[in-house]
N, C-alpha and C positions, 0 to 999 in steps of 0.2 A: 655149602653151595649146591644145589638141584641141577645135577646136570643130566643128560641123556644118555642113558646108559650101552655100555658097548652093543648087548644084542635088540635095544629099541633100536637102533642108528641101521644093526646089520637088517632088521625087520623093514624099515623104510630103505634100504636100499633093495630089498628083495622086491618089493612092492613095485616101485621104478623100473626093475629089470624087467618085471612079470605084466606087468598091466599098463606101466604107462607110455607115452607117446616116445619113438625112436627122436624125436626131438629133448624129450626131458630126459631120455636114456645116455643122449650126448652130452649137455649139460652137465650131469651127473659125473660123469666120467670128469669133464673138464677142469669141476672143481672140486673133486676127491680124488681121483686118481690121475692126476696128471694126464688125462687125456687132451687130443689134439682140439685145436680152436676150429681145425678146417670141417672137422667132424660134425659141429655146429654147424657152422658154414651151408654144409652139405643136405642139410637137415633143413633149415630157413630154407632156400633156396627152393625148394618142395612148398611154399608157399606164395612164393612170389608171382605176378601177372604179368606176361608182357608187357606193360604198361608200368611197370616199374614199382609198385605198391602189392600191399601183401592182403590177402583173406586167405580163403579157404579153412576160416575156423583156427585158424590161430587164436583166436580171443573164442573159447567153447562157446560163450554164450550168442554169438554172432555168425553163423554158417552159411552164409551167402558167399560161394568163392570169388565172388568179387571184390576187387581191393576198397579198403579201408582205412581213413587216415589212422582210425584207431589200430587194425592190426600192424599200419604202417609204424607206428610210434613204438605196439611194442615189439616190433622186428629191431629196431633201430636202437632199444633199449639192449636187445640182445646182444648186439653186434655190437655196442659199447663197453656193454661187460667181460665180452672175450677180444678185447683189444685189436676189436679187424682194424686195419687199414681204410684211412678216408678214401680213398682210391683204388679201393674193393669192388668190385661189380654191382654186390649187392646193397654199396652203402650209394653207389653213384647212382644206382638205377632206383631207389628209393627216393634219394633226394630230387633227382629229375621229375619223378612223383609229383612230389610236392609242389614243386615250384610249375607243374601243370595243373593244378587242383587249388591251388589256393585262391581264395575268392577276393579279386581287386579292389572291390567296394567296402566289403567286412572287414577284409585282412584276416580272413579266418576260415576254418577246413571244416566241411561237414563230417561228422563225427565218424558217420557210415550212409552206404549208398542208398539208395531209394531203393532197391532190391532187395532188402534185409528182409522185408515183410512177406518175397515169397518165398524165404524157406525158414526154416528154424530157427529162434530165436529167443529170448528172455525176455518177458513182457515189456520192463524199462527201456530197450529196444527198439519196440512196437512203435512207426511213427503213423500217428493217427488225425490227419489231415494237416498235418503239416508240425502238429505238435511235440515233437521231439527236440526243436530249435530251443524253443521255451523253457523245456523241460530242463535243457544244460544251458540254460545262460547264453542262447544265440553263438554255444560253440565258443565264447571267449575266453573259459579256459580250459575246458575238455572239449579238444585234444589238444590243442594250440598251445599250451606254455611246453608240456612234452616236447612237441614238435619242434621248436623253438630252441629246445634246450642241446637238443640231436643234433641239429642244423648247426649250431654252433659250436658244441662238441668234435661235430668231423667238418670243421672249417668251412664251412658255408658261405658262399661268396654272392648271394642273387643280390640285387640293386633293393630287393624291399625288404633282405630281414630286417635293417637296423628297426624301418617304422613297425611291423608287424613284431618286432622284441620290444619296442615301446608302448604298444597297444596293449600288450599281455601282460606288460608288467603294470602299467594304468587298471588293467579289469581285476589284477590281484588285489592290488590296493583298495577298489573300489564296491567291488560285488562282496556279498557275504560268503566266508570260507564255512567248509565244515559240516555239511549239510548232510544231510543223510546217512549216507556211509565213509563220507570225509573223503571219495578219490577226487575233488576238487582240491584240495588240500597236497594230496601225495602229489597233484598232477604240477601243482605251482611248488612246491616243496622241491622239486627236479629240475625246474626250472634256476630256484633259489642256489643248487647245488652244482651249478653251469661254471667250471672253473674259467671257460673262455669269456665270460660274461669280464666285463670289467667290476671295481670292486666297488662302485656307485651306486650298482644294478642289485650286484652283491650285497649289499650292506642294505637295501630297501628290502627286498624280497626277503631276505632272513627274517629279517623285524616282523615284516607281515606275519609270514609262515610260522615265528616261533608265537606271536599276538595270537592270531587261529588255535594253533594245533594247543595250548595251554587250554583254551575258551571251550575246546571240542571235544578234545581224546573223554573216552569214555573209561571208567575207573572202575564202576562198580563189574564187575566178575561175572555178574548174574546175568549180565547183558552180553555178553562177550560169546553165546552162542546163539543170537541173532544177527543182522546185519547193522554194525556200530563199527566207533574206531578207536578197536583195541590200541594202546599203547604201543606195539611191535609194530604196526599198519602203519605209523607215523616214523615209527624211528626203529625201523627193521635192522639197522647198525648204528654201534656206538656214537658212528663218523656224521650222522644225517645232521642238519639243524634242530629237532626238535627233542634228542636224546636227552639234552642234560635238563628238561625242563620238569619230568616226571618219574625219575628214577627208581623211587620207591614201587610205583606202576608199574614199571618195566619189569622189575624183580617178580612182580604177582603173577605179570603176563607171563614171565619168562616159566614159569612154576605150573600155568594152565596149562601152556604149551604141551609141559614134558606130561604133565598129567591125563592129558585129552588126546594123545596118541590110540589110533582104534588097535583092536587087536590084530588087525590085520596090516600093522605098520604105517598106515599111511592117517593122514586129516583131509577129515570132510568140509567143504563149503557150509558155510553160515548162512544161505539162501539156496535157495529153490526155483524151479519154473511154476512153479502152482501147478496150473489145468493146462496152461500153455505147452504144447507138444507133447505131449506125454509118453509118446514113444520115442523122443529124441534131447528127451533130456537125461535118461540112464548115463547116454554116449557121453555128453558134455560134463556129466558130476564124474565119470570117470577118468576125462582127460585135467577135469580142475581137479581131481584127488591127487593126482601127477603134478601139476605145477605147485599147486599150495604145498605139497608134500618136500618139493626140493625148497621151494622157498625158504619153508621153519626150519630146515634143515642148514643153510647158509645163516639163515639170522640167529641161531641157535650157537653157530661156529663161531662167528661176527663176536658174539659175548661170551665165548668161552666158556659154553654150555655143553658142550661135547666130549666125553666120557675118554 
C-alpha cells in the first residue's frame, strides 16, 4: 500500500509552518497536533465583516474584502469541522448574514458581491454584465446547497429554510451536475451529507449525488493535472457518499497524490489566473499551495495513507 512517507508528511508540514496562511497554520495544528479549536477560531474571525459574513480573500481566488456568501460557506464549513458551538459568535453572526442576504424572490445567495471586479480575481469570477448568474445556474446550487447544509448543521431556525432546503434539493435533481470542474457536485454532495437533514431529503440527494459523481469523476490520470474531478475531489474520505462508487480510482488517485508532492513539500493548484492579475495571482497560488496542501494531507489520513 502507497502511503506518504514520514519525511514527505515532515516536508508538507514545514511548508505550512514557513509559507502558508496563520489560518492553515491553525488548522494544521488542530488536526495533527492536537491543537486548540479557538486557535482557528481566532484566525476566521480575522475575516469576518461587521455585517456578519466573511471575505477578505478567504477563498484566494476572490480578494474583495467584502463578504461573500461564498467565503461565507467556507468560513462555516470551517467552523463545522472544528466542532464550534451553534452559539459561537462567529457561527451567529454568519448565520445573521445570511438570513440578511438571501434573495426572497430566488431563495438564493449571490455567489459574490458586485465589487469582486474591482479588485483581484480569477477570471470565472469576472461578472460581465451581469453574466456570472448564468454562468452558475442563477446561484441554485453554488453556494446555496453549501449554505443550506451549514444552516442546518448549526440548527437553523429562520421561517424560510425549510422552502429554500426544498428549492435546492429541486435544482439538484433537476440541473445537470458535474460540469466543469464538478464543485456543483462537491457543493450538493455537502448538502447530501447534512445529518440534520431528515432521511427523505437524505435518501434523494445521495441518489443524485452518487448518479452525478459515477457519470462525472474523471479516471484517466492524464487529466488530473488540469482542472477536472479527480476521484479524491468527490470522495476526499472514505465517509462521503461517493467513495464506494470508484474505488479502484481512488487507489490511482491516492498514488498521484503521494507521487505529485513538489520538492518543496507542498501541491500546487490545477489552474491558473491566465493574464488576469498577474501580479496578484503569485499571492493567491501561494495561499492555495497552503490549503490544498493540508487538504491531501487530511484526505490522505482519512485512508490511511500516512506513513
Amino acid at each position: 500500500m502507497n502511503k506518504l512517507t514520514h519525511e514527505n508528511f515532515a516536508r508538507a508540514r514545514d511548508f505550512i509552518f514557513n509559507r502558508a496562511r496563520p489560518l492553515e497554520k491553525a488548522l494544521f495544528r488542530y488536526h495533527f497536533e492536537t491543537g486548540p479549536a479557538t486557535a482557528v477560531w481566532q484566525e476566521l474571525a480575522a475575516f469576518q465583516n461587521a455585517d456578519g459574513g466573511f471575505g477578505h480573500a478567504l477563498e484566494p481566488d476572490v480578494r474583495t474584502p467584502s463578504s461573500s456568501a461564498l467565503a461565507t460557506g467556507i468560513a462555516l464549513h470551517l467552523l463545522a469541522e472544528t466542532s464550534t458551538p451553534q452559539e459561537h459568535p462567529l457561527v451567529q453572526e454568519a448565520m445573521a448574514y445570511l438570513s440578511q442576504t438571501l434573495d426572497p424572490l430566488t431563495l438564493t445567495w449571490r455567489v459574490v458581491p458586485l465589487d469582486t471586479n474591482d479588485y483581484p480575481h480569477a477570471p470565472w469570477w469576472h461578472d460581465q454584465d451581469g453574466g456570472l448568474a448564468a454562468t452558475f445556474d442563477e446561484f441554485q446550487i453554488i453556494p446555496r446547497s453549501e449554505l443550506v447544509a451549514y444552516l442546518y448543521h448549526f440548527g437553523g431556525t429562520a421561517p424560510w429554510l425549510e422552502k429554500v432546503k426544498d428549492a435546492a434539493i429541486l435544482a439538484i435533481e433537476n440541473l445537470p451536475l458535474g460540469g466543469g470542474g464538478g464543485d456543483d457536485l462537491v457543493y450538493a454532495q455537502r448538502l447530501a451529507q447534512e445529518k440534520n437533514l431528515d432521511s427523505v431529503d437524505q435518501d434523494r440527494l445521495q441518489r443524485r449525488v452518487r448518479e452525478a459523481a459515477a457519470a462525472s469523476v474523471t479516471r484517466d490520470p492524464a487529466q488530473w493535472t488540469s482542472y477536472s474531478i479527480p476521484p479524491l475531489k468527490l470522495a476526499p474520505t472514505p465517509s462521503t457518499p461517493s467513495a464506494s462508487l470508484f474505488p479502484e480510482d481512488i487507489e490511482n488517485n491516492i498514488g498521484y497524490l503521494i507521487d505529485n508532492q513538489t520538492a518543496g513539500g507542498y501541491w500546487e493548484p490545477t489552474w491558473t489566473w491566465g493574464d488576469f492579475y498577474p501580479d496578484a495571482w503569485p499571492l493567491a497560488r501561494e495561499e492555495w499551495r497552503g490549503e490544498i496542501t493540508l487538504h491531501n494531507l487530511l484526505s490522505l489520513r482519512a485512508y490511511g495513507r500516512l506513513a
